[in-house]
C-alpha positions in Angstrom: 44.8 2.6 33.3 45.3 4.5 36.6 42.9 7.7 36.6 44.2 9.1 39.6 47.3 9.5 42.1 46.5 10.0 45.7 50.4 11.5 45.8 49.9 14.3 43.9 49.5 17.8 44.1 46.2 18.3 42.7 45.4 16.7 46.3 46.1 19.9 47.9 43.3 21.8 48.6 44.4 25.2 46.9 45.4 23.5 43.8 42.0 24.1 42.1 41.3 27.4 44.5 41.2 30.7 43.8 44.8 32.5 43.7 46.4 29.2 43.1 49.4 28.2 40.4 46.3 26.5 38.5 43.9 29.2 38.9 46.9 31.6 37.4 47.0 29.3 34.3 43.7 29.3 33.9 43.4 32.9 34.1 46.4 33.6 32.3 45.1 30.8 29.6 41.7 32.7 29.3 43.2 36.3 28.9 45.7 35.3 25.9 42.9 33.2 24.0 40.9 36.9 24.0 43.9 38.6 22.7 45.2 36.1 20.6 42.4 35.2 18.4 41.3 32.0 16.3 45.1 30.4 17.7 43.9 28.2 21.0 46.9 25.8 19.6 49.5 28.2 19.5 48.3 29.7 23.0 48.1 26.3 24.8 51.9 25.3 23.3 53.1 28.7 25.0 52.1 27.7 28.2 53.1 24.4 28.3 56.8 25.2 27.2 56.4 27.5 30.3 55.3 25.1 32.2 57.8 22.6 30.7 60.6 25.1 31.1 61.3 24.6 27.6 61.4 26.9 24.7 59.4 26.7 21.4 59.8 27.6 17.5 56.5 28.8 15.9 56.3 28.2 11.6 53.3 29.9 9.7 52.4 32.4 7.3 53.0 36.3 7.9 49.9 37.7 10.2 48.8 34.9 12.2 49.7 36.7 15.8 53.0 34.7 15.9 54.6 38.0 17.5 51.0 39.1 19.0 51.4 35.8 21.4 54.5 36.0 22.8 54.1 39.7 23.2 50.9 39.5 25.2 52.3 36.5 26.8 55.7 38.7 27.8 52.9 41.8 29.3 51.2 39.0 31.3 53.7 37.3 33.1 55.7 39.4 35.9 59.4 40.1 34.6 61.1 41.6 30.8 60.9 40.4 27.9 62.3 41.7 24.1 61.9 41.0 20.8 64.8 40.6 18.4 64.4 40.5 15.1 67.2 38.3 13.2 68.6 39.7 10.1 71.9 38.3 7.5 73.9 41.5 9.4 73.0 40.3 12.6 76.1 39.5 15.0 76.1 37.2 18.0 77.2 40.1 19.9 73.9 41.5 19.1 72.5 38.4 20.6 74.7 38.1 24.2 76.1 41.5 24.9 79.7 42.8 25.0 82.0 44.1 27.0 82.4 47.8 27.0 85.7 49.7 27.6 85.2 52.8 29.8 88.3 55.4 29.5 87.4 57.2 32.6 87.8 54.0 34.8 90.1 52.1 32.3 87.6 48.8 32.9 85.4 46.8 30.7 81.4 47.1 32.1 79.5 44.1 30.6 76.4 45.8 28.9 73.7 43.0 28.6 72.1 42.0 25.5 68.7 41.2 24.6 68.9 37.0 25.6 69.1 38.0 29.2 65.5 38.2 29.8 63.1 36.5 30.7 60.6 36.2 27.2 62.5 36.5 23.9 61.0 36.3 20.9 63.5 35.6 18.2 61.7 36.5 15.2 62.2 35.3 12.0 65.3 33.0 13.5 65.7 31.5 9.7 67.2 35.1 8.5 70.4 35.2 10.7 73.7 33.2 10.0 74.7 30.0 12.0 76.6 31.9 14.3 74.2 34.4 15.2 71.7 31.0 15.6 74.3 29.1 17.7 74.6 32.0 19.9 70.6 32.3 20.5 70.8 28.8 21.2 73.7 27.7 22.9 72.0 30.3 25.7 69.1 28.4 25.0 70.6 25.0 26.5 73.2 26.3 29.0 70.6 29.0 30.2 73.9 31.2 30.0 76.3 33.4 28.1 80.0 33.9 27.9 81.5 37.0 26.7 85.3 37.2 26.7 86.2 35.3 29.9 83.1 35.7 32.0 79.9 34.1 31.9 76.8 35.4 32.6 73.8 33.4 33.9 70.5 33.9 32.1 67.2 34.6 34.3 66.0 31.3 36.0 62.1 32.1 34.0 63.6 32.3 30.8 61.1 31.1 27.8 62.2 32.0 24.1 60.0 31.8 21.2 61.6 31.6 17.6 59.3 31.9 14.3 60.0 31.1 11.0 58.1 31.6 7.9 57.3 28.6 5.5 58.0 30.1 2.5 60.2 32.8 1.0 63.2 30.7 1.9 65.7 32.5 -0.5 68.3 33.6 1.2 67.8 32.1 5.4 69.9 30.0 6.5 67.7 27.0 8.0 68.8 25.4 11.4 70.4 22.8 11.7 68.4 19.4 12.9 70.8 19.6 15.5 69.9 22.2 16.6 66.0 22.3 15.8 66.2 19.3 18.3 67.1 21.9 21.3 63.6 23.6 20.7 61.0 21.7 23.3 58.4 22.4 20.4 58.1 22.8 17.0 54.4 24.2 16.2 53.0 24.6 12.6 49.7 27.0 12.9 47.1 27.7 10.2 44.6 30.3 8.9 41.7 31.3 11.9 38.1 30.6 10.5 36.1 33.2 9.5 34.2 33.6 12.3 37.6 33.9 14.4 38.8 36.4 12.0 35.7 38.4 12.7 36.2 38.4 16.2 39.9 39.1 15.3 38.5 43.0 12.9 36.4 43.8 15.7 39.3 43.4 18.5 41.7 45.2 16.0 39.0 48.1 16.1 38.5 48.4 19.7 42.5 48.7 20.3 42.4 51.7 17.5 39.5 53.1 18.9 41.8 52.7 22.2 38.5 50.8 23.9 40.4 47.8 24.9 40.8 49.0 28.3 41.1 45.7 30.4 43.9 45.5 32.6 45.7 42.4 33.3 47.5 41.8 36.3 50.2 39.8 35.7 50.9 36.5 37.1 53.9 36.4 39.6 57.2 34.6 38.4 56.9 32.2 41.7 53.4 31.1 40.9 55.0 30.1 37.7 57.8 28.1 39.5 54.9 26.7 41.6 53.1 25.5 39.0 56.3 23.9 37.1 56.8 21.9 40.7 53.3 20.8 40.6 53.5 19.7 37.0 56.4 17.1 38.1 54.2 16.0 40.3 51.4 14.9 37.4 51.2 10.8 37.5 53.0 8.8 34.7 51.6 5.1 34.6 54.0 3.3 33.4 52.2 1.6 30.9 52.3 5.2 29.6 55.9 5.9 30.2 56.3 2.7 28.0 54.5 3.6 24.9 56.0 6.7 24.9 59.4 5.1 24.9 58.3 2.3 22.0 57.2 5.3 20.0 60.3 7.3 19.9 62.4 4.0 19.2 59.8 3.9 16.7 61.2 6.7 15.3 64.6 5.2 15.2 63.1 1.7 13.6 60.0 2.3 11.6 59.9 -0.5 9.7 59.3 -3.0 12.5 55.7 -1.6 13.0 55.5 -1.7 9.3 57.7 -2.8 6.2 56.1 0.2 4.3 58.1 2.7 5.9 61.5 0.9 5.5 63.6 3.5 3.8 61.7 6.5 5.4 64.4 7.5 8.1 67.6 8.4 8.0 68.1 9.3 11.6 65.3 8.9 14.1 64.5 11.0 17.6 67.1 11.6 19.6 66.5 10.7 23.6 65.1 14.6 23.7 62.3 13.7 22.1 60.8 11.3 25.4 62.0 13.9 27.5 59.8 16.5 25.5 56.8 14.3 25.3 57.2 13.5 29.0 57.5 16.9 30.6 54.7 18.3 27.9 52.7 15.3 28.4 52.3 16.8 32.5 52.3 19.9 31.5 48.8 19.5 29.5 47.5 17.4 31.8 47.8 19.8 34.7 47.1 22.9 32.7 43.1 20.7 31.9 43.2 20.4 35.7 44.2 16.5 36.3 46.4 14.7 38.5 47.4 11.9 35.7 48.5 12.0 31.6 46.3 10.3 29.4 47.0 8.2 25.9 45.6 11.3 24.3 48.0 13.8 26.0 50.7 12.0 24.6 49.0 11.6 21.2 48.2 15.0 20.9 51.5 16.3 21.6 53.9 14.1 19.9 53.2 15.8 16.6 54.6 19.0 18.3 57.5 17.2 20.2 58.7 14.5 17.5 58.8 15.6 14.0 61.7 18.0 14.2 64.0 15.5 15.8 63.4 13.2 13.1 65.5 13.5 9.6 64.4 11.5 6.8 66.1 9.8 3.6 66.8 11.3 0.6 64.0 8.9 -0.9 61.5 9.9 1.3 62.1 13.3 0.7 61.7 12.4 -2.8 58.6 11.2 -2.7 57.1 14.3 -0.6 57.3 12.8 2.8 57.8 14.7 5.7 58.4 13.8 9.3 55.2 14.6 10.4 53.8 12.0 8.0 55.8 9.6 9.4 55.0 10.6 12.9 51.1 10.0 12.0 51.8 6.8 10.6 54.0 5.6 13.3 51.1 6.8 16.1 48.3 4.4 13.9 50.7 1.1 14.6 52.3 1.3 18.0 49.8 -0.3 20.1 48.3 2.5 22.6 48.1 1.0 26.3 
């Protein structure tokens, strides 16, 4: 395999240099891994859905800095950002803004909602009805809102980060695979280890004691689209390209790489689900400082990028298998290049 592409833009002499797109990332990377304890995954996915220009949805257990990462994500990145946090009352309205009538001038003023920013963290996106989730994520895909007859057009950075909890499922209203397959991402993080969760008591006492006095200067928004230009410029061999295109029809046909899973899916990826692993695949390999994607890029990510564009059989389900299982099995028999 090809280890290196004279065409790229890691050729350029600032790429690696201080003030850089890369040396951003790298800082930026650095400074949320201190503040966002014992969750390197979770920290890493953030940046490549920024990088990717994609958004992600977080699922894991109450208090393990879900809303800490995007919030000190939002602080560290130049523009607004706003949480929202879904509820069963919640309205799309809520989500997209309305028109408002003023008497004095006999005119509607559109007063913006919370979507038109440019980091959103849609907590808890499970607890809202389907319209309220449409809403969130129809902006999500058109990267604008309409409200009456006029359509708004959403910041160009615009990243949202949806969580979900993985139990206490009475009474949400799941999404929709058809709409879990707009989200980039789907990452599923665990418990920190203890000695992470130490670090985590003593940061947690510095910021009540109010000694947590660093100050971050955040990165521009253009050395943000700067980075996401240089990322398309990341080499693809396409011996690459082409096992990431066998494993998504994979997806779709799982029992030609093994009779076992015959029965497994109902429904495989949809052609999202190369595009994810493509423009996540570069956005890794630039943010570890190379020029070219690696087997393993695409290995690592495809358990963030695949499973939630994948809807199994009734059978399957039966039995306890999930699409992630299937994803694993499917990355042990299609042939790496």
């Amino acid at each position: 395999m090809q280890t290196a592409h004279s065409g790229s833009a890691f050729s350029h002499p600032r790429i690696n240099g201080s003030g850089s797109p890369h040396a951003e990332f790298q800082r930026l990377r650095s400074y949320l891994n201190e503040r966002v304890i014992g969750q390197s995954t979770l920290v890493d996915r953030l940046l490549i859905a920024l990088l990717a220009d994609g958004h992600l949805l977080v699922e894991g257990a109450p208090g393990l800095a879900k809303t800490t990462a995007i919030k000190v994500l939002a602080e560290a990145i130049e523009g607004s950002n706003q949480r929202i946090q879904f509820t069963p009352d919640l309205l799309p309205a809520d989500i997209t803004g309305t028109d408002v009538y003023r008497p004095e001038t006999a005119t509607f003023d559109f007063m913006p909602g919370p979507i038109l920013r440019n980091v959103v963290l849609a907590d808890e996106i499970n607890r809202a009805p389907a319209k309220v989730q449409s809403a969130l994520l129809e902006a999500m895909a058109e990267r604008q809102v309409t409200v009456g007859c006029t359509t708004h057009d959403l910041p160009r950075l615009f990243l949202v980060m949806a969580t979900q909890n993985p139990f206490e499922q009475q009474g949400t209203y799941p999404l929709p695979e058809a709409q879990l397959d707009r989200f980039l991402m789907y990452v599923r993080i665990g418990y920190p280890d203890v000695e992470s969760e130490r670090k985590v008591l003593c940061l947690v006492r510095e910021q009540a004691a109010d000694r947590y006095g660093e100050v971050f200067e955040p990165v521009a928004q253009e050395s943000v689209f700067s980075a996401r230009s240089q990322v398309l410029d990341v080499h693809m061999s396409p011996a690459l390209e082409e096992y990431m295109l066998q494993l998504v029809f994979a997806t779709r046909s799982p029992a030609k790489y093994d009779p076992d899973l015959e029965g497994w899916v109902q429904w495989g990826a949809s052609p999202r689900g190369v595009i994810a692993l493509d423009r996540c695949s570069r956005a890794m390999a630039w943010l570890d400082g190379r020029d070219y994607v690696t087997p393993e890029d695409v290995v690592q990510l495809a358990a963030d990028a695949l499973p939630h564009r994948i809807i199994l059989t009734y059978e399957a389900e039966a039995e306890g298998i999930t699409a992630v299982d299937v994803v694993a099995a499917l990355l042990s028999r299609v042939p790496l290049p």
